[in-house]
C-alpha positions as CSV (number, residue, x, y, z in Angstrom):
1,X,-20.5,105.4,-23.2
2,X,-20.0,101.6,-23.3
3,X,-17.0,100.1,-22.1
4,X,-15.5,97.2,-24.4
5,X,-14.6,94.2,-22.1
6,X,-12.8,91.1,-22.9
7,X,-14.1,87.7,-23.1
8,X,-13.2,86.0,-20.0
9,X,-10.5,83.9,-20.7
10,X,-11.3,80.1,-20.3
11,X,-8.8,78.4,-17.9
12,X,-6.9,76.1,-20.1
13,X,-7.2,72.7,-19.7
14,X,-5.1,70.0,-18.6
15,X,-3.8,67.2,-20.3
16,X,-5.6,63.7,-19.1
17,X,-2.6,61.5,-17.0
18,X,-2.0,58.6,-18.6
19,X,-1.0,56.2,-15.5
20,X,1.9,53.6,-16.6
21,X,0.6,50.3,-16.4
22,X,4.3,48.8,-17.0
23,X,5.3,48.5,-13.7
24,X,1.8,47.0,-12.7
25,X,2.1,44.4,-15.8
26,X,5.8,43.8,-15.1
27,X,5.4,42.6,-11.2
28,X,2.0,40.6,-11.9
29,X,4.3,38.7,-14.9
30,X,6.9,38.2,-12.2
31,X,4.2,36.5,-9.6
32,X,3.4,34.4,-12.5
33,X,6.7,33.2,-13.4
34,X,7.7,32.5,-10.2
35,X,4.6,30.5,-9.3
36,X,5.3,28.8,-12.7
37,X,8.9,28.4,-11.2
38,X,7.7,26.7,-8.1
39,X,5.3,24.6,-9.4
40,X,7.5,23.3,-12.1
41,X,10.2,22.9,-8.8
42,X,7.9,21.3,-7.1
43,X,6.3,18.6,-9.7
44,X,10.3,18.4,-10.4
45,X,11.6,17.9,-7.3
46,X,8.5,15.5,-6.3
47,X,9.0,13.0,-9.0
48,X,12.6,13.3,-8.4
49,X,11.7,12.1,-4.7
50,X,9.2,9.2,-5.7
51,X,11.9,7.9,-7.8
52,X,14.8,7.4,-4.6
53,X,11.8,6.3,-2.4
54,X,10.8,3.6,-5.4
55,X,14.1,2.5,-5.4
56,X,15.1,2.2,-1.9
57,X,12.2,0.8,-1.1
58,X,12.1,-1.3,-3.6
59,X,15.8,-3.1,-2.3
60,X,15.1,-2.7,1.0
61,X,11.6,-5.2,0.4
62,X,13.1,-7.1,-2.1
63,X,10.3,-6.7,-4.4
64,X,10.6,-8.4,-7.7
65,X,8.2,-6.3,-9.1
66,X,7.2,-2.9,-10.5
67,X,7.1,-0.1,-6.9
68,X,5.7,2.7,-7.1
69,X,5.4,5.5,-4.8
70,X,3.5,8.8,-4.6
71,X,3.8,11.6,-2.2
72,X,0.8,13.3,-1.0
73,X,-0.2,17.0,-0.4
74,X,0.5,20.7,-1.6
75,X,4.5,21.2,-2.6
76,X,5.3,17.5,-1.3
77,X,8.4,17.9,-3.4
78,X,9.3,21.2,-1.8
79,X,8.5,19.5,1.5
80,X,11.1,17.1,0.4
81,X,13.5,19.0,0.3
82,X,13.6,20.2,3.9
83,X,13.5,16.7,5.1
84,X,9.5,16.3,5.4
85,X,8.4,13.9,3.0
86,X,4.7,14.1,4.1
87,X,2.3,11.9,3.3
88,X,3.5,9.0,1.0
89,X,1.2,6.2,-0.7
90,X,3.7,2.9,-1.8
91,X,2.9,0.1,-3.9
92,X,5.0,-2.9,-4.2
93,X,4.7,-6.1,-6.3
94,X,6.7,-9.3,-6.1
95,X,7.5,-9.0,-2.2
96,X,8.9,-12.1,-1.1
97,X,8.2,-12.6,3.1
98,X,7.7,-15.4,4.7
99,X,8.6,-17.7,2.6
100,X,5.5,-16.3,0.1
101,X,5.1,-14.0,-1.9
102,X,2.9,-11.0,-1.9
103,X,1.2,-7.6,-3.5
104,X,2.0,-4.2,-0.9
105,X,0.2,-1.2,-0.6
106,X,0.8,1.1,2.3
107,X,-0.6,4.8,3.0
108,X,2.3,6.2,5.7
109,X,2.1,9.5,7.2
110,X,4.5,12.4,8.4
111,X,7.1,10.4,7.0
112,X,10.7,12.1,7.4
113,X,13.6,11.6,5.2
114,X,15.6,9.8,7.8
115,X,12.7,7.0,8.1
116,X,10.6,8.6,10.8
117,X,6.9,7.8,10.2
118,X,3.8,9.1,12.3
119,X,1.8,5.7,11.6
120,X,0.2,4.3,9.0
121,X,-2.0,0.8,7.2
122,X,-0.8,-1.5,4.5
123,X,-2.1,-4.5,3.0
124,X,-0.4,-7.2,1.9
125,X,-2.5,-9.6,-0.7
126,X,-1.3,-12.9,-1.3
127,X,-2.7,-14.6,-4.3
128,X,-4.8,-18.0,-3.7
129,X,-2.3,-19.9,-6.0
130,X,0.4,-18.6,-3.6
131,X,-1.2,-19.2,-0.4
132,X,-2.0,-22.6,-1.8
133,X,1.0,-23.7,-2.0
134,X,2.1,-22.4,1.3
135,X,-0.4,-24.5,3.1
136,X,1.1,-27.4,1.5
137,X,4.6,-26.7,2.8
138,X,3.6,-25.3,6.4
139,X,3.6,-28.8,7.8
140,X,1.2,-28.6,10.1
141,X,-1.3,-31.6,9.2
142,X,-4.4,-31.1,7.3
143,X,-3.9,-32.9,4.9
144,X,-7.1,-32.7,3.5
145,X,-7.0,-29.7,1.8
146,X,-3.8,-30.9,0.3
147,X,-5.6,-31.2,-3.7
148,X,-7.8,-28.7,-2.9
149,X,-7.8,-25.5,-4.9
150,X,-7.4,-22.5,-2.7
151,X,-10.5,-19.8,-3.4
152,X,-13.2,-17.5,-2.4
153,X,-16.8,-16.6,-2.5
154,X,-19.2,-14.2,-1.0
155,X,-19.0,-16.0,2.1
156,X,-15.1,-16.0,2.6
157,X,-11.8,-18.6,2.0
158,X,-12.7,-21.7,-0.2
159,X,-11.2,-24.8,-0.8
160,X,-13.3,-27.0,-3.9
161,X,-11.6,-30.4,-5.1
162,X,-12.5,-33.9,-4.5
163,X,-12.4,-36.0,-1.7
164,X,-12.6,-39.5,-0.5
165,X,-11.9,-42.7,-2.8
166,X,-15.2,-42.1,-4.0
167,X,-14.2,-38.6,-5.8
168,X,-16.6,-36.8,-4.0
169,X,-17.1,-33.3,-4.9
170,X,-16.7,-30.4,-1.9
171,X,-16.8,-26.9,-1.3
172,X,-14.7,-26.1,1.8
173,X,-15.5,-22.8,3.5
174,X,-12.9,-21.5,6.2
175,X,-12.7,-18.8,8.6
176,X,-9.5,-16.6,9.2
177,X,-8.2,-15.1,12.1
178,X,-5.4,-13.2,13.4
179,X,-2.7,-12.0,15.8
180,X,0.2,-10.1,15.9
181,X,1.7,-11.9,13.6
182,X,0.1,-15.2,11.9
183,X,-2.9,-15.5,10.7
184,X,-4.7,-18.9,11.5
185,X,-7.3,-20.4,8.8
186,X,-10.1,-22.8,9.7
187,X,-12.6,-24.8,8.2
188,X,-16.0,-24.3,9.2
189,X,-18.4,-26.1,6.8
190,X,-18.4,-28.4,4.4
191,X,-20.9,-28.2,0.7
192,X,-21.5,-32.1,-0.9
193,X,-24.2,-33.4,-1.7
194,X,-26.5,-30.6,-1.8
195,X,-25.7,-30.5,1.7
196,X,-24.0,-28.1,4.2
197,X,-22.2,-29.7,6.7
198,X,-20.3,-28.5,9.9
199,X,-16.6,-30.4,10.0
200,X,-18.2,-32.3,13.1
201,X,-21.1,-33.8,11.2
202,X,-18.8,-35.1,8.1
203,X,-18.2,-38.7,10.2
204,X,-21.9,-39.3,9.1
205,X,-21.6,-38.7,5.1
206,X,-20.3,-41.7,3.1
207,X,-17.4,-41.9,1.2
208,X,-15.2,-39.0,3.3
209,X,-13.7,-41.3,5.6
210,X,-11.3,-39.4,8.3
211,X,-11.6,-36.1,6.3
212,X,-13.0,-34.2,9.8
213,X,-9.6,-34.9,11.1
214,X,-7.5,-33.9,8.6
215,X,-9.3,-30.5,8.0
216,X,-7.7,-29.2,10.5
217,X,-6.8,-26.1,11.6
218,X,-3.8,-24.3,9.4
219,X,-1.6,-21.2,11.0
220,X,1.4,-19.6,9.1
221,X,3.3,-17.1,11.0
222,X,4.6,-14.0,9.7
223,X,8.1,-14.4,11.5
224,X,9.8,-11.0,9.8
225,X,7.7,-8.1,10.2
226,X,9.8,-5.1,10.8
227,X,9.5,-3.9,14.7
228,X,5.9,-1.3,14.9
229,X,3.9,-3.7,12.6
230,X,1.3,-5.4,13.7
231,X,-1.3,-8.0,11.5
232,X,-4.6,-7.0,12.3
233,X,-6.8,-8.9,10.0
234,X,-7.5,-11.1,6.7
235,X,-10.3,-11.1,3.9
236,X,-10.8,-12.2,0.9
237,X,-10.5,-10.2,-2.2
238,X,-10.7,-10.6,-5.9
239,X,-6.6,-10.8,-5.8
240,X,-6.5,-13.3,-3.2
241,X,-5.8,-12.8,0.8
242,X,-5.6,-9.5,1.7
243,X,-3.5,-8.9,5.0
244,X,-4.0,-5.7,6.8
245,X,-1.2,-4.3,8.9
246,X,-0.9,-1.3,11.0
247,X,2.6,1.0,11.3
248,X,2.8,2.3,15.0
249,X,4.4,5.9,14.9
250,X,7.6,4.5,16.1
251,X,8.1,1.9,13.0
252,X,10.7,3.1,9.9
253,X,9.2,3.3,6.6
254,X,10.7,0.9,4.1
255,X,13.6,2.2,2.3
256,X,12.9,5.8,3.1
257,X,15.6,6.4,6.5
258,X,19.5,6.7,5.5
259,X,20.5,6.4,8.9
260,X,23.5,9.1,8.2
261,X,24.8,6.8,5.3
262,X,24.3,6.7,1.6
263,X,23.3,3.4,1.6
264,X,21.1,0.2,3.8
265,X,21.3,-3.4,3.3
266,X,18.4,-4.9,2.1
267,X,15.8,-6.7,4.8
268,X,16.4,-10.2,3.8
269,X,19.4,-10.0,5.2
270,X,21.9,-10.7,2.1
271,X,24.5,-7.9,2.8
272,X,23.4,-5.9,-0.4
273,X,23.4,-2.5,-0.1
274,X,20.1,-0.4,-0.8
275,X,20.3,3.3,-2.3
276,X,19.4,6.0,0.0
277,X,16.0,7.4,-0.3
């Protein structure tokens, strides 16, 4: 006699888990907006910066020119905002110093928003036109290169004009030198003639009468150079004279410090007040 059995009852199966992916999508769309936040803060907050820095130091130099300034680095505005500025690059044009004026373009680091800066370089470039007519009003003799035009070449500072009462045609070639601050031009040779003559040797051309003499020597000092800057040299450049200058860590970065007030007087001196970086 057979027994009947029962199938075996398969073990029912469970339903698959669907896992949620809301939560996941929800907090990775939050990262993102927040980044988004930040960097639109930062680019905010940065150009907000450059803007006071512009201004300020555009009083405080007295440039009559466009400045510009740029701050350097990951979230420099954020930096900003907790008094480190950072890294700063600033271009100024129109900067009257010295009686002459000038092109600027520093590169200052660890700047601070009260003025503190860690050091830095600038150059100052004055055009040949400029320095021209600043050799003409220093006073100081050398007279010859009086109705020279003011230039350069490959091999440095030019001046090229006429000479003598016979109209004689020269290229003047000058060295440049520095210290602290004044920079101190020289003639060295003189092109006529086909001819390349040291200053000494001119006595024996014909037609340039005392013109050894009075290519002398010409030095203009820098007299206003705010305290940590130093002139460390002069070259020529497509622009004219470029003067390089270094910051020491202890010098204030134009326009940048507030010194606790909401406003500086500019550096010339005038009793204008500056807006506060």
């Amino acid at each position: 006699m057979k027994l009947a059995t029962k199938p075996a009852t398969e073990p029912a199966t469970k339903p698959a888990t669907k896992f949620r992916r809301t939560p996941v999508l929800v907090t990775a769309g939050t990262v993102a907006a927040l980044a988004a936040a930040v960097c639109i803060t930062d680019v905010v907050v940065a150009h907000s910066a450059q803007d006071r820095i512009a201004r300020a130091a555009g009083c405080r130099l007295r440039a009559e020119g466009p400045v510009t300034a740029e701050l350097d680095g990951t979230f420099a505005g954020l930096r900003a905002l907790s008094g480190e500025v950072g890294s700063l690059h600033l271009e100024a044009k129109g900067v009257h110093r010295s009686d002459t004026d000038m092109t600027v373009e520093a590169d200052l680091y660890d700047v601070t928003r009260d003025g503190g800066v860690g050091g830095g370089r600038a150059t100052a470039t004055v055009a040949y036109g400029e320095l021209q007519k600043r050799l003409a009003a220093s006073g100081q003799g050398g007279e010859g290169t009086s109705g020279l035009k003011v230039g350069a070449d490959a091999k440095g500072l030019t001046f090229t004009g006429t000479v003598g009462s016979l109209g004689l045609p020269v290229t003047v070639h000058a060295s440049t030198s520095t210290t602290a601050n004044s920079v101190t031009i020289t003639p060295t040779t003189v092109s006529a003639l086909g001819r390349n003559l040291s200053i000494s040797s001119l006595k024996s051309l014909p037609g340039t009468g005392g013109l050894a003499e009075q290519l002398a020597p010409r030095t203009v000092t820098i007299d206003d150079l705010p305290e940590g800057v130093r002139l460390t040299g002069a070259r020529t450049t497509s622009a004219g004279l470029g003067l390089d200058v270094t910051l020491a860590p202890s010098a204030t970065a134009p326009g940048i410090g507030t010194g606790g007030s909401d406003a500086r007087a500019d550096a010339g001196g005038t009793g204008a007040r500056c807006p506060a970086a």
